[in-house]
C-alpha positions in Angstrom: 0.0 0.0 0.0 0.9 3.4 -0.9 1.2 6.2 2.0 -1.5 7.8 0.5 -3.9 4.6 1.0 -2.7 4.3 4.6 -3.5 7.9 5.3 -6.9 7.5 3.8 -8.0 4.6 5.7 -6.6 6.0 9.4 -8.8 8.9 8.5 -11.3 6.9 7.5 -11.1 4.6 11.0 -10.4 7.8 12.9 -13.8 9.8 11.5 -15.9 6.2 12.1 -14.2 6.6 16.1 -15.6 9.9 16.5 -18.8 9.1 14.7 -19.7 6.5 17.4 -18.4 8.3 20.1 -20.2 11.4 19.3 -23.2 9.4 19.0 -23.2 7.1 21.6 -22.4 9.9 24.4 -24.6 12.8 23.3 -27.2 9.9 21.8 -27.3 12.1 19.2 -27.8 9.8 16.3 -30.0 12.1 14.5 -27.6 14.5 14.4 -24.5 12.6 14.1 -25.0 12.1 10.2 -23.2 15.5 9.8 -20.3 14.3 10.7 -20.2 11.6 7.4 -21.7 14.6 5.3 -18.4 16.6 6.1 -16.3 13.5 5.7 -17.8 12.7 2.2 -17.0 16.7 0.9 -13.6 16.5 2.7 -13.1 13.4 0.1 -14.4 14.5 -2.6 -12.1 18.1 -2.3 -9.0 15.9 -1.4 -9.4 13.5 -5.0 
């Protein structure tokens, strides 16, 4: 794997980490679909 690849998937594990925590200690899982809508543009600028 590439160090780009790597980098992508740590970010990728790291946003899924704070997705759940977010949710699961606030219980805001409404809410916490934001946080995968700012993930998605973040990829989409980055390619």
């Amino acid at each position: 794997m590439d160090k780009k690849k790597i980098m992508n998937w740590i970010i990728a594990i790291i946003v899924a980490i704070v997705y759940l925590t977010v949710s699961i200690v606030f219980k805001a899982w409404a809410y916490s679909w934001i946080i995968w809508v700012v993930y998605a543009i973040y990829r989409f600028i980055v390619k």
